[in-house]
C-alpha positions in Angstrom: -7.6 20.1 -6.2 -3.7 20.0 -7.0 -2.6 16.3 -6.0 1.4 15.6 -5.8 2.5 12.3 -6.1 5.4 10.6 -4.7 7.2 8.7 -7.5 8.6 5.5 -6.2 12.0 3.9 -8.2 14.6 1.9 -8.7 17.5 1.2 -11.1 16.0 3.7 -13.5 12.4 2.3 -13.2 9.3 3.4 -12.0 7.7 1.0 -9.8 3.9 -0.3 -10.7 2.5 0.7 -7.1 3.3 4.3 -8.6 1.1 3.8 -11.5 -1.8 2.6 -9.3 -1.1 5.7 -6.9 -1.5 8.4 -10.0 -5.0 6.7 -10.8 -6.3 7.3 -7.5 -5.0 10.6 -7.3 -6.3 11.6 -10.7 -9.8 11.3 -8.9 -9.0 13.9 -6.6 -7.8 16.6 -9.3 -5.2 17.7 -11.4 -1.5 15.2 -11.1 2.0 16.3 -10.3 4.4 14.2 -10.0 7.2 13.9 -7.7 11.0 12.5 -9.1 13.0 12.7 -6.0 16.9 11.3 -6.2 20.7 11.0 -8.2 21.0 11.4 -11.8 16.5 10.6 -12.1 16.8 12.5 -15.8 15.5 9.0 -17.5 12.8 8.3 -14.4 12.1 11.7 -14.9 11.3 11.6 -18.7 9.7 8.0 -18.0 7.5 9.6 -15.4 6.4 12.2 -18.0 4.6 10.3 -20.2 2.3 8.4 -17.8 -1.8 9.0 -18.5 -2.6 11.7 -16.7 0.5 13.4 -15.8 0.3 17.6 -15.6 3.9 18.5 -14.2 6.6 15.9 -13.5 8.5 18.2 -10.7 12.3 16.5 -10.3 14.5 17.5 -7.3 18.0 15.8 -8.2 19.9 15.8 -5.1 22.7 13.4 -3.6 20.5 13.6 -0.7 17.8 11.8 -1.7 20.4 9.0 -3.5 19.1 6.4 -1.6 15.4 7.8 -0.7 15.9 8.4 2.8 13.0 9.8 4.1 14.1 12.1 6.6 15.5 14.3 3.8 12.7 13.3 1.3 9.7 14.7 4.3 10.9 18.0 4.0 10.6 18.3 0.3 7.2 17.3 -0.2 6.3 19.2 3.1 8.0 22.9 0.5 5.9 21.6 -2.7 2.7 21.3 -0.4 2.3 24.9 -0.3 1.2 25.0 -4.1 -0.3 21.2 -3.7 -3.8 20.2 -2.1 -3.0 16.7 -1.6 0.3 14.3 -1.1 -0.4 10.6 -2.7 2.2 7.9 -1.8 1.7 4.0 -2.2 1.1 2.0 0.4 4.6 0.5 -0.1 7.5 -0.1 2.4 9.3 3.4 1.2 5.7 5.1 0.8 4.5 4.0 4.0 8.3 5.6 5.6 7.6 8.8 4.3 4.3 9.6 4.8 3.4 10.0 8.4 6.6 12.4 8.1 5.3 14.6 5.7 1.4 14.4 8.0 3.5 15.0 10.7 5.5 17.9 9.2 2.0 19.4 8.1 0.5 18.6 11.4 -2.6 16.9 9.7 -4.3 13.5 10.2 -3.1 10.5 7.5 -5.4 8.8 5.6 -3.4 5.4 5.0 -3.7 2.1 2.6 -7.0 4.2 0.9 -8.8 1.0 -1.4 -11.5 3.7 -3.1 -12.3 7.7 -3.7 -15.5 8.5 -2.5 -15.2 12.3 -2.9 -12.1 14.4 -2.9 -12.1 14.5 0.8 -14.0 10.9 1.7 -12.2 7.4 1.5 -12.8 3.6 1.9 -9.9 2.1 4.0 -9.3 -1.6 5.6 -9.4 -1.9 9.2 -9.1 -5.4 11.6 -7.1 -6.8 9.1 -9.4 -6.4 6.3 -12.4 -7.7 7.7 -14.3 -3.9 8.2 -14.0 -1.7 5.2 -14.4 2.2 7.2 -15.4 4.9 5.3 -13.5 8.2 6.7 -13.5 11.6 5.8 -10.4 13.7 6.5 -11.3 17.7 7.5 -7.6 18.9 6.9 -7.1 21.2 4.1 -4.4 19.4 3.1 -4.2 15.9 2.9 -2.0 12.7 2.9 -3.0 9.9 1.8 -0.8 6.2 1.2 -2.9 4.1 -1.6 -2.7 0.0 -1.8 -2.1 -0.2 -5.4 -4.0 -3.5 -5.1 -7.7 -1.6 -5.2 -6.7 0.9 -8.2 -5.6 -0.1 -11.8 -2.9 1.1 -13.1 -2.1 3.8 -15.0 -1.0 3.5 -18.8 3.0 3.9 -18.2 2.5 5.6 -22.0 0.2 8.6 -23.5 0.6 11.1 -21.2 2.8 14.4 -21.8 3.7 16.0 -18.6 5.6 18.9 -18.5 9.4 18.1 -16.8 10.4 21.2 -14.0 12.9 21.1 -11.8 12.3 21.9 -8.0 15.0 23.5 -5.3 16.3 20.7 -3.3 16.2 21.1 0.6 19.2 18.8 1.1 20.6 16.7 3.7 19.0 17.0 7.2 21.9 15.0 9.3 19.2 13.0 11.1 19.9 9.7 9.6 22.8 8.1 6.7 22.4 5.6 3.9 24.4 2.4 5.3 24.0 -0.2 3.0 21.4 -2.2 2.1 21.3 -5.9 1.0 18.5 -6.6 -1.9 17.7 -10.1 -3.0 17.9 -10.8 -6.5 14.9 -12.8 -7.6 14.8 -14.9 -10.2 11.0 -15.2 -10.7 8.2 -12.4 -10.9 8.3 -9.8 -8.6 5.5 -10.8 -5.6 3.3 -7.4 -6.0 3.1 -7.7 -10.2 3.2 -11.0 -10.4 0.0 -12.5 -12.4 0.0 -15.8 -11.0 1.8 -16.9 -7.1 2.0 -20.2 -5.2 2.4 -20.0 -1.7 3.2 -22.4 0.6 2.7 -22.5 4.6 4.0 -24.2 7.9 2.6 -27.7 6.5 5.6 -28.1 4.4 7.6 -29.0 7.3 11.5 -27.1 6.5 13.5 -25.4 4.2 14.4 -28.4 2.0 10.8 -29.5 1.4 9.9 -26.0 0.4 12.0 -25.5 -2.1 11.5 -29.1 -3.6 7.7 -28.7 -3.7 6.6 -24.9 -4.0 10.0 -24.1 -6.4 9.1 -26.8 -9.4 5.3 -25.5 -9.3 6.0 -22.0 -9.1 8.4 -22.8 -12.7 6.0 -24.6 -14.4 3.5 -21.7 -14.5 6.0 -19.2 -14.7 4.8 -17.5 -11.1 6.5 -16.0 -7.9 6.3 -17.7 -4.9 5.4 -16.4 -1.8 4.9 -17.8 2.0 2.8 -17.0 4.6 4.4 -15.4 8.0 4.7 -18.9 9.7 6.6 -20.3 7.0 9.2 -17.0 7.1 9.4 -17.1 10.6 10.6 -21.2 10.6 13.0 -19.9 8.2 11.9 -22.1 5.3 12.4 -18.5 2.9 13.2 -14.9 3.7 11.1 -12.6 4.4 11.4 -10.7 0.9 8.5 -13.9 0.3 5.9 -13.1 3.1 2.0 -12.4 1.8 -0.1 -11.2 5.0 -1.3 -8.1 6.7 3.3 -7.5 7.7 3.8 -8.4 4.6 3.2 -7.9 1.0 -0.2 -7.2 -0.3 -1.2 -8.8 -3.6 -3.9 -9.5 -5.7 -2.6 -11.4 -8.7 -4.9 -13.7 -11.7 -4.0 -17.0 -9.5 -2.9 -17.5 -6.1 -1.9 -20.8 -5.1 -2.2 -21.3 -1.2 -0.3 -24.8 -0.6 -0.2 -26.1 3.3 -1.8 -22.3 4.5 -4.3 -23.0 7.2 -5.9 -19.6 6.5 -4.9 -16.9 9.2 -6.1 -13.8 9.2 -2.6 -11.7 9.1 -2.3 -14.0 5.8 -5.6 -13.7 4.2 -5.4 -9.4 4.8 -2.7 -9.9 2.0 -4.2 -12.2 -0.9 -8.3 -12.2 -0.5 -8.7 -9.9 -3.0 -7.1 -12.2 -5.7 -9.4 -13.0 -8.7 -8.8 -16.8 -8.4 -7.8 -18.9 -4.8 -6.7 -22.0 -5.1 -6.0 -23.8 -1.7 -4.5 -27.4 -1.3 -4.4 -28.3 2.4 -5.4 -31.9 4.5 -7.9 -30.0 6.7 -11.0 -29.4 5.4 -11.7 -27.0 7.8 -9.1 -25.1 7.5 -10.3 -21.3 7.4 -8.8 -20.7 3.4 -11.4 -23.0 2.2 -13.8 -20.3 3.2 -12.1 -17.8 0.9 -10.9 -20.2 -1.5 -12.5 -20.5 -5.6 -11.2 -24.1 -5.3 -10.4 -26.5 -2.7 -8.4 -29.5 -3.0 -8.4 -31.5 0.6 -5.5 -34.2 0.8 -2.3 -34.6 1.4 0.2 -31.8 -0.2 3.1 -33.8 -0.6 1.5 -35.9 -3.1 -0.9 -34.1 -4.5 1.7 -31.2 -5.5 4.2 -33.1 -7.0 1.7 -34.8 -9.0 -0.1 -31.5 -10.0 3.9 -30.1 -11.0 4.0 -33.3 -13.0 0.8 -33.1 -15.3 2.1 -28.9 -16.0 
């Protein structure tokens, strides 16, 4: 089986949900990689030397500048012909351009795969984590989006792939690049960072937040996170949401401070190797997920904790 897979970058780098997305598809069969964008020549050679890597195929376009995926869809949908498979993470952009491509094929998308059971049956989360399905998909060819979360990642070094340029299919008019407004983040990015502390509702504004979960979150060097009721009161954008809507993550430490536990928020951290939850109800439901428990009141137990680091 010939698997292409989608690589996903920015500023010149490749992005670590790509690496996790080239192991999973290196159990289906041989890897190709996909460079789609503007002057990718670097992210091209980067992409090359990635574990596992046959052919890095690089279509460098001004129409796929800014990865829209209505001209992206129909490049992958041309490479398919000589490709089995089409791997994307289970990212924001991945997730954007891979019912397209299904679509264009006129197949059935496997989405947010956690294992390969054979090359045409998957493990996949459904109810918001709490059933694992297994599902096999009957379509010759296949599309699959992979939660980089369940796969490790690929050495970014060792590999020599072979660097081929592809024909571009261009612009498609059906939608323009407007302008985008990133946040720049001054701690570890949520999805690779190795430790997070999160904080919920319980910490009452934005203010009280950032005086509590920011002075932690520096101490151990980690990125902080929220969980969707937090976002929604506006105590931090929603760059900073863990849960089922948002990020997915899985780091060394996760730090759950005032999070009562919902399931849309646990979906996005349970698989984290250590949970540690601080929260004044000891029933809340992320002491039933939780490594450690500390029951009390947050306000003083966190600045205390910050103080001791």
């Amino acid at each position: 089986m010939k698997v292409l897979v989608w690589v996903e970058h920015e500023d010149g780098a490749i992005k670590d949900a790509t690496l996790s997305a080239v192991t999973a598809a290196a159990q289906l069969g041989g890897v190709d990689l996909l460079v789609a964008g503007h002057g990718v020549g670097e992210v091209a050679l980067a992409a090359a030397r990635i574990a596992g890597v046959g052919r890095v195929l690089v279509a460098d376009d001004p129409a796929f500048a800014h990865g829209l995926a209505e001209n992206l869809a129909p490049l992958v949908v041309a490479l398919m012909q000589d490709h089995d498979a089409f791997v994307a993470p289970a990212t924001s952009h991945g997730k954007n351009i891979a019912p397209r491509v299904a679509a264009l094929l006129d197949v059935m998308q496997v989405s947010d795969i956690l294992s390969v059971e054979a090359p045409d049956i998957f493990t996949r989360p459904i109810y918001a984590g709490n059933v694992i399905a297994t599902v096999r998909a009957l379509d010759a060819k296949k599309v699959i989006t992979v939660r980089g979360t369940a796969f490790a990642k690929a050495p970014r070094e060792g590999g020599a792939g072979i660097v081929e340029p592809v024909q571009a299919t261009g612009d498609r008019g059906q939608s323009r690049f407007v302008g985008a407004e990133i946040a720049k983040l001054e701690r570890p990015e949520l999805t690779s960072a190795r430790i997070i502390v999160s904080g919920g509702r319980a910490l009452k504004d934005a203010p009280t937040f950032a005086d509590h979960i920011m002075p932690l979150a520096d101490r151990l060097g980690a990125a902080v996170g929220a969980s969707r009721a937090a976002v929604d009161a506006g105590y931090v954008p929603n760059d900073y949401q863990v849960g089922q809507t948002g990020k997915i993550v899985a780091p060394d430490i996760y730090l759950a401070i005032g999070i009562s536990g919902a399931i849309q928020h646990l979906a996005g951290m349970k698989d984290s190797k250590t949970i540690i939850a601080i929260n004044k109800d000891g029933d809340a439901p992320i002491f039933q997920i939780a490594d450690i428990g500390l029951v009390g009141d947050l306000f003083k137990i966190v600045p205390e904790l910050t103080a001791k680091l």
